[in-house]
C-alpha positions as CSV (number, residue, x, y, z in Angstrom):
1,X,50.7,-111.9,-22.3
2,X,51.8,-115.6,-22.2
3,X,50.1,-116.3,-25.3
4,X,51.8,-113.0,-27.1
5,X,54.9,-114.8,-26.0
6,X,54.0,-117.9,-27.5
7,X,53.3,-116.7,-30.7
8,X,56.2,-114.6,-30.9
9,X,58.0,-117.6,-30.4
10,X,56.5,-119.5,-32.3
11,X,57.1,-116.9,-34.9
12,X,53.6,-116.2,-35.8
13,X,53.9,-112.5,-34.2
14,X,57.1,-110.1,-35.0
15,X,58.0,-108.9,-31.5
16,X,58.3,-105.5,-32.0
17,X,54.8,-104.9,-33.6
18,X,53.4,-106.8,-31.1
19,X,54.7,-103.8,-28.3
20,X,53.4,-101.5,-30.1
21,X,50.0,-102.2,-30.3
22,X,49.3,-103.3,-26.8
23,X,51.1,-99.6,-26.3
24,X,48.2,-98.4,-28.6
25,X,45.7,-100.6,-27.0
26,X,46.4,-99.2,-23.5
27,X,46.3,-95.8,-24.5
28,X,43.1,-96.2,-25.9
29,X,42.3,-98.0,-22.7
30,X,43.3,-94.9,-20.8
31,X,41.1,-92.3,-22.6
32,X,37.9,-94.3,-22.5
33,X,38.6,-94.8,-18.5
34,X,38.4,-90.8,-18.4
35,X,35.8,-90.1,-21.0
36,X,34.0,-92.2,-18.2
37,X,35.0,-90.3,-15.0
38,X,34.4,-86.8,-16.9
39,X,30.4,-88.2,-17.6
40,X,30.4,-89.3,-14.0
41,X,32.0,-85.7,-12.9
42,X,29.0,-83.8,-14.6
43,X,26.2,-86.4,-13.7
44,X,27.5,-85.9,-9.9
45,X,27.6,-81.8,-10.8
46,X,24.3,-81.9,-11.8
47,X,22.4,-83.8,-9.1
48,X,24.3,-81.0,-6.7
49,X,23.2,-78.0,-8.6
50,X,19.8,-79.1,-8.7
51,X,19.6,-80.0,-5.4
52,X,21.0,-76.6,-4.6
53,X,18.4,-75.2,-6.6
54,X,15.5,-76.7,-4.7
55,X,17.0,-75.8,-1.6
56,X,17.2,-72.0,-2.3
57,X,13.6,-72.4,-3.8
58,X,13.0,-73.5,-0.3
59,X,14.8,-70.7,1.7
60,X,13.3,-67.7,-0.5
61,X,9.7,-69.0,-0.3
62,X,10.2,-69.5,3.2
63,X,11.7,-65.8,3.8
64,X,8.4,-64.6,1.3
65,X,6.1,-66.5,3.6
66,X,7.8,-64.6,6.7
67,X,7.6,-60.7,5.4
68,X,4.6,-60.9,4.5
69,X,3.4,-62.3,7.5
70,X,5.4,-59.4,9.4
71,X,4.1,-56.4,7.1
72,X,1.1,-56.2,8.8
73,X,3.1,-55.6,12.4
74,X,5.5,-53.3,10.6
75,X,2.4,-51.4,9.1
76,X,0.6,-51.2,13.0
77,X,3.9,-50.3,13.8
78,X,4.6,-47.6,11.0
79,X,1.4,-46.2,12.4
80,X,1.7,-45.8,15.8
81,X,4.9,-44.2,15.4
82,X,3.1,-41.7,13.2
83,X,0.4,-41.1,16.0
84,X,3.6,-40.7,18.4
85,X,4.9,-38.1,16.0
86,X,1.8,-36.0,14.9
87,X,0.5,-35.8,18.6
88,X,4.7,-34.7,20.2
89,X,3.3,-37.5,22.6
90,X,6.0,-40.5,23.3
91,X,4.1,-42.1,26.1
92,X,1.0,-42.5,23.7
93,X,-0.1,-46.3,24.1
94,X,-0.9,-48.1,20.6
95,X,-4.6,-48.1,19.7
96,X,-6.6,-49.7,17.1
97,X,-6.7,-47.0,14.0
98,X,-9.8,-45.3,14.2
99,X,-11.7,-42.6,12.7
100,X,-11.1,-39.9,14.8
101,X,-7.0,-40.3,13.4
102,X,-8.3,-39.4,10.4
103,X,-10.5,-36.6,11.3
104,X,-9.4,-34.3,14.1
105,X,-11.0,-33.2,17.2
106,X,-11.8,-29.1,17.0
107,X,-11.4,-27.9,20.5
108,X,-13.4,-24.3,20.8
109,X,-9.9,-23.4,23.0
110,X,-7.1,-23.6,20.1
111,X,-7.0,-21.1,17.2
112,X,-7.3,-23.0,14.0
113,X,-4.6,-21.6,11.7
114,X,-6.2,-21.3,8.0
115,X,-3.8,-21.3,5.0
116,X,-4.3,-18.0,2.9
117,X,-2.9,-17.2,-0.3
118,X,-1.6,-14.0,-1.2
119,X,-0.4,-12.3,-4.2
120,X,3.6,-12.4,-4.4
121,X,4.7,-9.4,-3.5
122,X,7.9,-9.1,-1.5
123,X,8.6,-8.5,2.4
124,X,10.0,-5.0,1.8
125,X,7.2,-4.2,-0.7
126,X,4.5,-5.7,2.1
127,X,5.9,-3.5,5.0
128,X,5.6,-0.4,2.1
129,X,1.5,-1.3,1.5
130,X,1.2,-2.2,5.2
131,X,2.3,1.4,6.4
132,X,0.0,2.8,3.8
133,X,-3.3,0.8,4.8
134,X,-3.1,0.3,8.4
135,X,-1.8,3.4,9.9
136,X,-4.2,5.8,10.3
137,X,-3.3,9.5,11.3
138,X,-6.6,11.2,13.2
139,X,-6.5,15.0,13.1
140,X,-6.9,16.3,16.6
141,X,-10.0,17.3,17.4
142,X,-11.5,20.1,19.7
143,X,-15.2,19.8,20.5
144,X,-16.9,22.6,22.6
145,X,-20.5,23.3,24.1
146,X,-21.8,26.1,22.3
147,X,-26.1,27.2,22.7
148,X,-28.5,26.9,19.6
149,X,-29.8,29.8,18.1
150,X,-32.3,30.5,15.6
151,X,-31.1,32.6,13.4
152,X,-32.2,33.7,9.6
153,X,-33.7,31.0,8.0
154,X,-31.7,31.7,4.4
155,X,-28.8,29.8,6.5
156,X,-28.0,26.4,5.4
157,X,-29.9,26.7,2.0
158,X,-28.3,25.5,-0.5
159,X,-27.7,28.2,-3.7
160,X,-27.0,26.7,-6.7
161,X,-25.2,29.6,-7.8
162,X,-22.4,28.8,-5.7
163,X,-21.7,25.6,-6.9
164,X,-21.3,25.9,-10.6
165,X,-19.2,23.2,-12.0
166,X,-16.3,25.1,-13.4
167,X,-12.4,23.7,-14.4
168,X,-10.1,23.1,-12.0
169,X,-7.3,24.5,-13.6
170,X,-4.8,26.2,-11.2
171,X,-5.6,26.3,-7.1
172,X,-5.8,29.7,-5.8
173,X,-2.8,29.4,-3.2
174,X,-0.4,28.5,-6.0
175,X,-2.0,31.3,-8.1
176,X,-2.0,33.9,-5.1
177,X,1.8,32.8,-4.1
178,X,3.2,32.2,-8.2
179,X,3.7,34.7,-10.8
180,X,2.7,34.6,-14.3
181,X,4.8,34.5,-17.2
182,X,2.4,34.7,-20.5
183,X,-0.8,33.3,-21.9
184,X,-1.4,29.3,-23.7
185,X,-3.6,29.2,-26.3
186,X,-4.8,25.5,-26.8
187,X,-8.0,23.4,-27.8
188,X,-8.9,20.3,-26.8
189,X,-11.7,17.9,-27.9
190,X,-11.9,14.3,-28.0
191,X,-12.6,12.0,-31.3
192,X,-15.0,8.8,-31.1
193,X,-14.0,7.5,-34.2
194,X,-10.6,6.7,-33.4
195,X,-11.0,7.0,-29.4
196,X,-8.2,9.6,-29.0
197,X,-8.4,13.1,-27.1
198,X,-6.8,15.5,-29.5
199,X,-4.8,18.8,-28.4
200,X,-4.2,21.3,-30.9
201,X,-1.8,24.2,-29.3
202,X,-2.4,27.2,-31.7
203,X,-0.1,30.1,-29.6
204,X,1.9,31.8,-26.6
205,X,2.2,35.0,-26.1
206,X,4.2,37.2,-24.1
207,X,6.7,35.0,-23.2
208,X,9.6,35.8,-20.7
209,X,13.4,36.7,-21.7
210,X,15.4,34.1,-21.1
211,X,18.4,34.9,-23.6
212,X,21.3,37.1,-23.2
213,X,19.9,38.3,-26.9
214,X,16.9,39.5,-25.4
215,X,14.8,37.0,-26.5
216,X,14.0,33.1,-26.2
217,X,14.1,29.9,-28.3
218,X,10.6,28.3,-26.6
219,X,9.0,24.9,-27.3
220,X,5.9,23.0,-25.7
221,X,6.0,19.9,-23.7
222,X,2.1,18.0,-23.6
223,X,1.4,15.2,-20.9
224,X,-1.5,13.4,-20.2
225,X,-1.4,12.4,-16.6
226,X,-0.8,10.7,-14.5
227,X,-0.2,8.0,-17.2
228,X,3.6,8.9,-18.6
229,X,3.7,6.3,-21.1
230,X,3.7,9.0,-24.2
231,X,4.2,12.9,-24.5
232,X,4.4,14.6,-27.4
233,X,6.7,17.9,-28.0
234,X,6.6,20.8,-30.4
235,X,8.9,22.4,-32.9
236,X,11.3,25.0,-31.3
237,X,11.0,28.7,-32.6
238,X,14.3,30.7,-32.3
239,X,14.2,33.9,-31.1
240,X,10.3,34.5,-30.6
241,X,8.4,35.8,-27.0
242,X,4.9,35.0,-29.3
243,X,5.3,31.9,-31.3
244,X,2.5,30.1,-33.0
245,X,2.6,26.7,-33.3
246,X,-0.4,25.4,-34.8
247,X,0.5,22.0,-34.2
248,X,-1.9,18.3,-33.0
249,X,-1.8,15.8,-31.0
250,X,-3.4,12.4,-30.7
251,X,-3.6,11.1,-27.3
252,X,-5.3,7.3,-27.2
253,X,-7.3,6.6,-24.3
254,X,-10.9,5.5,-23.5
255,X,-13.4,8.0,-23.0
256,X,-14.5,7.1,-19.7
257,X,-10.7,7.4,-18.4
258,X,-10.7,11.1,-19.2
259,X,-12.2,11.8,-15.6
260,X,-8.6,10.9,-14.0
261,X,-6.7,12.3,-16.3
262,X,-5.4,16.0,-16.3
263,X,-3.8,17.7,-19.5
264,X,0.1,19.6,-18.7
265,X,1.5,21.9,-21.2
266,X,5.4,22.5,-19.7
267,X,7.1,25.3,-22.0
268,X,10.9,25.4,-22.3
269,X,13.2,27.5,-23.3
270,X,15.9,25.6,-25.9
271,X,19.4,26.1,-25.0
272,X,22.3,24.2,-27.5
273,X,25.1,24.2,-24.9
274,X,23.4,24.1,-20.9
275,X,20.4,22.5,-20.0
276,X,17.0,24.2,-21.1
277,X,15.3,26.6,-19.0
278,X,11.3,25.9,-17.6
279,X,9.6,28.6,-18.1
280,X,6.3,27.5,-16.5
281,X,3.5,25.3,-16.7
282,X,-0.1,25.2,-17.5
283,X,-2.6,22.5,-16.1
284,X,-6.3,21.3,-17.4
285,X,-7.7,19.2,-14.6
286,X,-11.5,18.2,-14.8
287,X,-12.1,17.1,-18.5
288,X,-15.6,16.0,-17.8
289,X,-16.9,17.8,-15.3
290,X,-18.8,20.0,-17.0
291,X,-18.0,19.9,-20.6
292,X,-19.0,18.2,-23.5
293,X,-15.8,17.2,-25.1
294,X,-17.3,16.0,-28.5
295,X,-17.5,19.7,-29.5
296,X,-14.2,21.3,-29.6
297,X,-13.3,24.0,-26.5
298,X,-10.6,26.3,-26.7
299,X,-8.7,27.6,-23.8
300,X,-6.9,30.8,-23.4
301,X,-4.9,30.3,-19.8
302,X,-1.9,31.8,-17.9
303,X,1.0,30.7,-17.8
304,X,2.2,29.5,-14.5
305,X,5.9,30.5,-14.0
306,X,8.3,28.1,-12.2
307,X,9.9,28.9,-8.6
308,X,13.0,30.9,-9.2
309,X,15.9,29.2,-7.9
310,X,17.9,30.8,-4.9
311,X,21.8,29.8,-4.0
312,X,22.1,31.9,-1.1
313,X,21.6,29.2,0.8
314,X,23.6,27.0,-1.6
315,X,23.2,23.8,-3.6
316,X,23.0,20.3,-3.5
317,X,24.0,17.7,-6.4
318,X,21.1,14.6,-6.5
319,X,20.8,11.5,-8.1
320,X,18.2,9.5,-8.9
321,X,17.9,6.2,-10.4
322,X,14.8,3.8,-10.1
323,X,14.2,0.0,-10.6
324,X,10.6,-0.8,-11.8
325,X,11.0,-4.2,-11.5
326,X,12.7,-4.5,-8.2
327,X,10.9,-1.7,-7.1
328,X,13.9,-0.2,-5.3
329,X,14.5,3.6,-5.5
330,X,18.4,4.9,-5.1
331,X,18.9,8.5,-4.0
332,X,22.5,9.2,-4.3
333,X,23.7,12.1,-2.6
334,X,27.4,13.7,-4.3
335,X,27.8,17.2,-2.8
336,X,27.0,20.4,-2.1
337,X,28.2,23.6,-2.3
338,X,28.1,27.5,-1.2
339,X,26.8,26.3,1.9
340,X,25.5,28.9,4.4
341,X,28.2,28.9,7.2
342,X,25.8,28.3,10.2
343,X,28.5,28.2,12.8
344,X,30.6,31.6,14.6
345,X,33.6,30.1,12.7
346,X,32.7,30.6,9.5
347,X,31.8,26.9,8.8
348,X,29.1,24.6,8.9
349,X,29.0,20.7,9.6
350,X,26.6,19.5,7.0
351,X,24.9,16.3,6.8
352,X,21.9,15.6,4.5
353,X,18.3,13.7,5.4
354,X,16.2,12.3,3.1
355,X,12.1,11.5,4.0
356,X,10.1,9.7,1.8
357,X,6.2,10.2,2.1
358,X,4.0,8.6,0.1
359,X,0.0,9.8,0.6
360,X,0.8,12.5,3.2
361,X,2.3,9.4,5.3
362,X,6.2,9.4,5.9
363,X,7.3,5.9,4.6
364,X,10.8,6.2,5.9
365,X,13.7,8.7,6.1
366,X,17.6,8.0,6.3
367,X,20.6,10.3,6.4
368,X,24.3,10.5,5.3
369,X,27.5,10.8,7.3
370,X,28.3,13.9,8.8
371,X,31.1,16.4,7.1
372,X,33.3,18.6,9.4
373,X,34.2,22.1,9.0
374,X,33.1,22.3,5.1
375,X,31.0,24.4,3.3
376,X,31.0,22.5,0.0
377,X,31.2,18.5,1.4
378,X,31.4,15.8,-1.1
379,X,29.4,12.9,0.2
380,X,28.8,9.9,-2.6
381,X,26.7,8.1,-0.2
382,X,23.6,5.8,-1.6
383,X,20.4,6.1,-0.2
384,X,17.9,3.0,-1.0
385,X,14.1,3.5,-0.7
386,X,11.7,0.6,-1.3
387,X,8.9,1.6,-3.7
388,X,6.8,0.0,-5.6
389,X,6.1,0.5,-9.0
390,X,2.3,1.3,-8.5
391,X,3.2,4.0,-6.0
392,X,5.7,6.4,-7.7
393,X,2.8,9.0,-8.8
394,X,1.8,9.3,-5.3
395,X,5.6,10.0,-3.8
396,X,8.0,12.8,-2.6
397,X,10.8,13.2,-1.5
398,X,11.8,16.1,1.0
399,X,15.9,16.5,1.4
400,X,16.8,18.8,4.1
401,X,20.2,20.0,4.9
402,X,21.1,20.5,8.8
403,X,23.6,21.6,10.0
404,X,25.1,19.1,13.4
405,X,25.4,21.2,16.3
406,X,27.1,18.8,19.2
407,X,25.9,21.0,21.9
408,X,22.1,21.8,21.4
409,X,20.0,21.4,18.9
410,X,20.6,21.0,14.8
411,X,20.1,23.9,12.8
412,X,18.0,23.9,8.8
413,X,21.0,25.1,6.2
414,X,18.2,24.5,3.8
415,X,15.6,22.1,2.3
416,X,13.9,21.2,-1.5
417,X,11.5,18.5,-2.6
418,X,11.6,16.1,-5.8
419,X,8.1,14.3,-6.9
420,X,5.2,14.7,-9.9
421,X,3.0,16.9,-8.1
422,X,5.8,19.5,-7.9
423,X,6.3,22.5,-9.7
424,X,9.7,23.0,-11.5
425,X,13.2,21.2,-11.1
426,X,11.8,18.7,-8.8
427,X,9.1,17.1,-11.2
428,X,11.1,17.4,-14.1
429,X,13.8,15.8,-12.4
430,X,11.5,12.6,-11.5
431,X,10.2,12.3,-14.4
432,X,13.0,12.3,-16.4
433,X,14.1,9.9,-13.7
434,X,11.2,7.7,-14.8
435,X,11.7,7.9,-18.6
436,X,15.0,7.0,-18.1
437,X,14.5,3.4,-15.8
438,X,17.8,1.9,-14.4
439,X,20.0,4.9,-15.1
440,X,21.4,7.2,-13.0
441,X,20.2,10.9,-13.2
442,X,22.2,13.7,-11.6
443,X,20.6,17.0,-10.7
444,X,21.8,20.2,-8.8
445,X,19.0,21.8,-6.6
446,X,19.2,24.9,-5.0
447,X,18.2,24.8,-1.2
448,X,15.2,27.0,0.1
449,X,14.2,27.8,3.7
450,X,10.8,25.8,3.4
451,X,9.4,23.3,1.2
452,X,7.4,24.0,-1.2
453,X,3.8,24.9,-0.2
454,X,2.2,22.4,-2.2
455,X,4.2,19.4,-0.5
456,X,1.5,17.0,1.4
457,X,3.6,16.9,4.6
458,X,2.5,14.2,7.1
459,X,0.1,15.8,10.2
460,X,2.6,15.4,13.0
461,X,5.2,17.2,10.6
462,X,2.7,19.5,9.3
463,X,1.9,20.9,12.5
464,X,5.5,21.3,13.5
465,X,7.5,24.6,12.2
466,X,10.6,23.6,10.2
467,X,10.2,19.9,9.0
468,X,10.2,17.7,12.0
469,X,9.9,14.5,10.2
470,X,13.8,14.9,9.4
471,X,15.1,16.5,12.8
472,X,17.5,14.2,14.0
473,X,16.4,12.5,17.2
C-alpha cells in the first residue's frame, strides 16, 4: 500500500485507477478463496458418503450372516408347530423329524376315511336316487306246513303249447274293464338300409261319434316309446267314422333297441274352437319277440277307448310345468269346481294332496291350504317335486281331493292320476307337459272315486282301501 502511495505521489500512478484495480484484485481474491472452500466442501462430502457406504456394506452383511444363521431354528421351529397342529397336541415335545412324520401310523382301531368321487349330481337329486335304490318294500309273506302228495305225474311238465310267444298288445284287465271304440289297420316292418322302423297306417274303421253333426273329424297320433324325442301325425279327414289314410312313417333307431320300444297309435278327434277329443289308443309292445321284422306284418287291432270323464264328483284345474335341467317338477294347483258337498250343510272344506311315486315307491307327497265352506275353492298354490330328468318315464302323480273333517276322520271328494303309463287326459297331459319344457300347462281333470286301475300304487298303499299314502296323518 505504502509503495501505491509513493507512486501516486510521485505521480507515476493516477489515484483513482490505482482503487480500482486493487478493488478488482480483491474481488478476484475473493472468488478463488471460495472456488477453494467449495473443492474442500465436496472432497470432505465424499470421504463421508463413502465411509457411509462401507458402513452399511457392513451392517447388511452382518444382518445376512445373522438370518441365515437363524433359518435353520425358524425351520425346526416352523416344524414343530406343524407337528403341534396336525396331532391337536400342544404339550407335544419337539423331536428330531423323522420318518414316521411323513408316513403315518395305521392303528387297526380308527376307521380310515377314503376320498371317493362321485358324479355331480345334486343333494335333492341324491335323496330322489337314494329312496329309489335303498328302500326296499318286502311283500308280506305267509308260509304254512302243508303234507306232500304224489299226485299225477303230468303235473309240473312243462307244455310248450302254453307258452307260445305271442304280442303283448293290450293286458287283459284293461281289455276286460275298457270298451272298444273301432278297429286300426297298420303295418310295421323295419328297413336295414337306412336303419329306420317304418309304420304305414292304411285305415280305421268304425269310429265313434263325436260331433254334434253326427260324425267326426279324426287324425292319428304315432309314438315310439318311451323315447319322445319325435312323433309323427296324420292328415285330418272331416266328417268320416272310416278314413283311410295310407300314410308312412320313418322312425330312426337301431335294430337291437326295438326290444324296449313299444309302438302307440293315439286317434283324435279335430275340433277348430275346444280342445280335441281322444278317442282311444292302440299299443304294439313286443317287436321282437317273436317276429321277423324284415318282412313286413300287418296288424288289424282294436281300438282301445279312453276313460269317460265323470263331473259328479267335480273338477280340478292342474298345472304342470317341468325343468329338465334343474330337474324340478312344479304342480300348480288353481281350483276346483262342482265339488260334491261332503258335509250335512251343504258344503265341503276341500283341500288337495299331491303323491308322487316313482317305481311303485312314494317319493314324496305335499298338500295345499285348506278352503272353508266352498264348493268351487280357488287355491293358486305351487307344489315343487324334485325329479330328475332320467326318471320322468317312470313317474305318477296321484292328486286326491279330501274333504277336512275337524272331528274324525277326512273324507275322499275324489281322486285322478297324471303320468305316461296312463290312459287318457292324464298321459296326454304329461306329455304335452314334456314337449313343452319350462312352460306352464293348465289342465281340468274330472275327479273319480279310485284311481285308475293301472296306477302302480306303493304296497303299504296298495293294501289299504282308499289311497292311504295321501290320508292326512
Amino acid at each position: 500500500m505504502r509503495c501505491i502511495v509513493e507512486l501516486e505521489e510521485n505521480g507515476v500512478w493516477p489515484a483513482e485507477g490505482l482503487e480500482s484495480q486493487v478493488g478488482l484484485r480483491g474481488s478476484s481474491v475473493d472468488y478463488a478463496a471460495a472456488l477453494l472452500l467449495a473443492a474442500m466442501a465436496a472432497v470432505l462430502l465424499a470421504a463421508v458418503g463413502y465411509q457411509c457406504a462401507a458402513t452399511w456394506r457392513w451392517i447388511v452383511g452382518s444382518l445376512c450372516r445373522t438370518r441365515r444363521d437363524g433359518d435353520s431354528n425358524c425351520d425346526s421351529l416352523s416344524r414343530q408347530a406343524a407337528i403341534r397342529i396336525s396331532h391337536s397336541l400342544p404339550d407335544l415335545q419337539a423331536e428330531p423329524l423323522k420318518e414316521e412324520y411323513v408316513q403315518e401310523h395305521k392303528d387297526p382301531a380308527k376307521k380310515v376315511l377314503r376320498q371317493t368321487t362321485l358324479p355331480i349330481v345334486p343333494t335333492r337329486h341324491q335323496t330322489f336316487q337314494r329312496q329309489l335304490s335303498h328302500r326296499l318294500d318286502l311283500p308280506s309273506i305267509q308260509f304254512s306246513i302243508c303234507s306232500l302228495e304224489r299226485a299225477d305225474s303230468s303235473i309240473g311238465l312243462i307244455k310248450p303249447e302254453l307258452y307260445k310267444n305271442e304280442l303283448v298288445r293290450q293286458s287283459s284287465t284293461e281289455s276286460a274293464e275298457l270298451e272298444f271304440c273301432g278297429k286300426l289297420h297298420f303295418a310295421v316292418k323295419y328297413d336295414q338300409e337306412v336303419e329306420a322302423l317304418v309304420v304305414k297306417i292304411f285305415e280305421a274303421r268304425d269310429l265313434p261319434i263325436k260331433d254334434v253333426t253326427g260324425s267326426s273329424d279324426p287324425y292319428i297320433k304315432v309314438f315310439l316309446l318311451p323315447d319322445r324325442k319325435k312323433k309323427f301325425q296324420t292328415k285330418v279327414h272331416r266328417k268320416n267314422l272310416n278314413p283311410v289314410f295310407n300314410e308312412t312313417f320313418l322312425f330312426s333307431v337301431p335294430y337291437e333297441e326295438l326290444r324296449q320300444r313299444y309302438i302307440q297309435f293315439s286317434v283324435y278327434d279335430f275340433d277348430r274352437f275346444s280342445r280335441h277329443d281322444l278317442i282311444g289308443h292302440v299299443v304294439l309292445k313286443g317287436l321282437l319277440e317273436s317276429t321277423d321284422l324284415q318282412q313286413q306284418i300287418e296288424y288289424t287291432m282294436n281300438i282301445l277307448a279312453a276313460p269317460q270323464e265323470k263331473k259328479d264328483l267335480g273338477e280340478l284345474m292342474l298345472s304342470l310345468c317341468y325343468l329338465p335341467t334343474a330337474g324340478r317338477l312344479t304342480v300348480t294347483v288353481i281350483k276346483a269346481r262342482n265339488l260334491k258337498a261332503m258335509d250335512i250343510n251343504g258344503s265341503s272344506d276341500p283341500y288337495v294332496k299331491i303323491c308322487l311315486i316313482c317305481q311303485g315307491k312314494r317319493i314324496k307327497k305335499k298338500k295345499t291350504t285348506v278352503k272353508k265352506n266352498t264348493l268351487t275353492p280357488v287355491y293358486n298354490e305351487a307344489l315343487v317335486f324334485d325329479l330328475p330328468s332320467e326318471n320322468v318315464f317312470d313317474t305318477t302323480l296321484l292328486v286326491k281331493v279330501i274333504d277336512y273333517d275337524r272331528i274324525g276322520s277326512n273324507e275322499l271328494i275324489g281322486c285322478t292320476a297324471i303320468g305316461s303309463t296312463l290312459i287318457g287326459i292324464g298321459r296326454e297331459h304329461w306329455l304335452q307337459m314334456l314337449d313343452n319344457p319350462r312352460k306352464p300347462v293348465a289342465q281340468w281333470y274330472p275327479l273319480n272315486k279310485s284311481p285308475p286301475n293301472n296306477v302302480t300304487l306303493p304296497n303299504n298303499d296298495a293294501q289299504s282301501a282308499g289311497l292311504s299314502c295321501l290320508n292326512g296323518r
